[in-house]
N, CA and C atoms as a LAMMPS dump frame, in Angstrom:
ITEM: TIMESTEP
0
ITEM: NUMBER OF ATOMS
132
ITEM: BOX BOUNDS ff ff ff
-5.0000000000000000e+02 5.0000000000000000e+02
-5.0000000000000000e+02 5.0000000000000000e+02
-5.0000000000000000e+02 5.0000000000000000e+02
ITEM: ATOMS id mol type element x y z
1 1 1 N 0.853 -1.169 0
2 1 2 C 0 0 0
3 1 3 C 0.906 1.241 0
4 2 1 N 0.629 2.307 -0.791
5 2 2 C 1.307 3.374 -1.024
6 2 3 C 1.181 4.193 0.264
7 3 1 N 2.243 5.28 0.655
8 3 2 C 1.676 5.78 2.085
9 3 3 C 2.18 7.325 1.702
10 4 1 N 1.168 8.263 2.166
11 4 2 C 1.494 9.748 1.609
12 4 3 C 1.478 10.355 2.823
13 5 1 N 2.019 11.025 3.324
14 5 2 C 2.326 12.083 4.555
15 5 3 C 1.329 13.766 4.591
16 6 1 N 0.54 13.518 5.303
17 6 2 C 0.413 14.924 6.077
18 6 3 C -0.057 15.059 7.051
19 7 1 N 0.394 16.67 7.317
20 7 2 C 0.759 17.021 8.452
21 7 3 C -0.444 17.905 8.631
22 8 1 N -1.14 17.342 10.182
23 8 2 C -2.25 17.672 10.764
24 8 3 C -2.536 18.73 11.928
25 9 1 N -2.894 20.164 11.732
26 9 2 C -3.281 20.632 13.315
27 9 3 C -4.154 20.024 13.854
28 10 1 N -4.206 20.378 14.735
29 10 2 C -5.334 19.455 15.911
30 10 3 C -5.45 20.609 17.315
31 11 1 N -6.662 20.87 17.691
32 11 2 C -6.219 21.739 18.953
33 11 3 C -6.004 20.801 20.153
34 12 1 N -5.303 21.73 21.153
35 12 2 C -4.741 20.982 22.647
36 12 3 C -5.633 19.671 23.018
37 13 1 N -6.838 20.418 22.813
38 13 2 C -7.645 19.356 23.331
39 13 3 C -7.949 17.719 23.093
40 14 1 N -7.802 18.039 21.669
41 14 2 C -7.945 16.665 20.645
42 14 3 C -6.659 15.821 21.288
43 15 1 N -5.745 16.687 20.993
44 15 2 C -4.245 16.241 21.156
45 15 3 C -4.276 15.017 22.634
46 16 1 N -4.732 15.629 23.889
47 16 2 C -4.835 15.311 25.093
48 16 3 C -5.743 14.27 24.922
49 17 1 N -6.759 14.138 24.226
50 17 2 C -7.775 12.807 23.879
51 17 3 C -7.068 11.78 23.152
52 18 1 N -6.412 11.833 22.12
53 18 2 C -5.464 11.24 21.326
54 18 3 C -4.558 10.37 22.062
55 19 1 N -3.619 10.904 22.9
56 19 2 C -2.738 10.752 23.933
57 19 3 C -3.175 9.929 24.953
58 20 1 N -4.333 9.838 25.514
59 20 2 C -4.825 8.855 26.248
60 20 3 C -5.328 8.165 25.664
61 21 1 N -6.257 7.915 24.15
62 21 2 C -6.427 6.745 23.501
63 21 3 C -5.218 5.964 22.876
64 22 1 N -3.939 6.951 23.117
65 22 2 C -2.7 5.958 22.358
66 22 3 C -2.634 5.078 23.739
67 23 1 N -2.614 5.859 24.895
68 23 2 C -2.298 4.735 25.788
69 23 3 C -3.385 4.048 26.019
70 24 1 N -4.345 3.928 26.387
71 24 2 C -5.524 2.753 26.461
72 24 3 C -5.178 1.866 25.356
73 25 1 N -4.83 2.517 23.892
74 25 2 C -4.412 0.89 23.095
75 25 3 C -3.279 0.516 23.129
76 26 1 N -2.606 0.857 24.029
77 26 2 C -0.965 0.691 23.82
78 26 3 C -0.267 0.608 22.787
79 27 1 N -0.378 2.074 22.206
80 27 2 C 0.269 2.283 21.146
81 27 3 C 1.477 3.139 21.051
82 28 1 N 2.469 3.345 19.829
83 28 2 C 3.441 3.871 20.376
84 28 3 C 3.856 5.154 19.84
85 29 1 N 2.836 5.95 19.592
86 29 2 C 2.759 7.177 18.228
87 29 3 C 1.292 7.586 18.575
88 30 1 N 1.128 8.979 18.494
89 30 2 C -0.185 9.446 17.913
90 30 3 C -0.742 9.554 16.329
91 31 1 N 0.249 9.558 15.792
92 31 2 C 0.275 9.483 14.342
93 31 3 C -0.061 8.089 14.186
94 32 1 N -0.048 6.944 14.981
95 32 2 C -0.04 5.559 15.181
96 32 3 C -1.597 5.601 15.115
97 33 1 N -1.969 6.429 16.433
98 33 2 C -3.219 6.325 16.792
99 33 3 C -4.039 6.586 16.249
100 34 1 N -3.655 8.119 15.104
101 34 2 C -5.034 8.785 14.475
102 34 3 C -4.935 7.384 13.115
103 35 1 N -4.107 7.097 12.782
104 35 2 C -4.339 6.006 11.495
105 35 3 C -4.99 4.289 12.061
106 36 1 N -5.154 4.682 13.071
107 36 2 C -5.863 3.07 13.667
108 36 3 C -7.557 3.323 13.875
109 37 1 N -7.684 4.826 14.446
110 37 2 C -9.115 5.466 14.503
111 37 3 C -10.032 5.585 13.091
112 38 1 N -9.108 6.085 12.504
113 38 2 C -9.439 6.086 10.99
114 38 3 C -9.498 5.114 10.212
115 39 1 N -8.755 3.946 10.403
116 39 2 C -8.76 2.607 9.751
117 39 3 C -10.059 1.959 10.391
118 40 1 N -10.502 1.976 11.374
119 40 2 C -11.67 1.628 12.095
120 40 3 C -13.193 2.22 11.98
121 41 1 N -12.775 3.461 11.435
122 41 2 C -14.278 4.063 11.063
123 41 3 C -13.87 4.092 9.972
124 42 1 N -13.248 4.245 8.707
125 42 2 C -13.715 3.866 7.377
126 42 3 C -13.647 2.542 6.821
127 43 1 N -14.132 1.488 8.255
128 43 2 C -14.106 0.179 7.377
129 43 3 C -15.895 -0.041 7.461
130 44 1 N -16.331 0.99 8.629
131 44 2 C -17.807 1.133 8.695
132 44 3 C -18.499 1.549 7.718
């Protein structure tokens, strides 16, 4: 699969939500995290 880069603002807040859903999945990146959230709702 081809993989293209960009770069996302997000305010504090999101950021701080993000950050605790990386850790609840034990993940090791937020960039990890927003592409696992997203892989999960566009398979819906």
């Amino acid at each position: 699969m081809a993989m293209k880069r960009i770069l996302v603002s997000v305010p504090v807040e999101m950021e701080k939500a993000l950050e605790k859903e990386r850790k609840e999945r034990m993940l090791e990146t937020v960039p990890e995290t927003i592409r696992v959230i997203l892989s999960e709702y566009l398979r819906k």
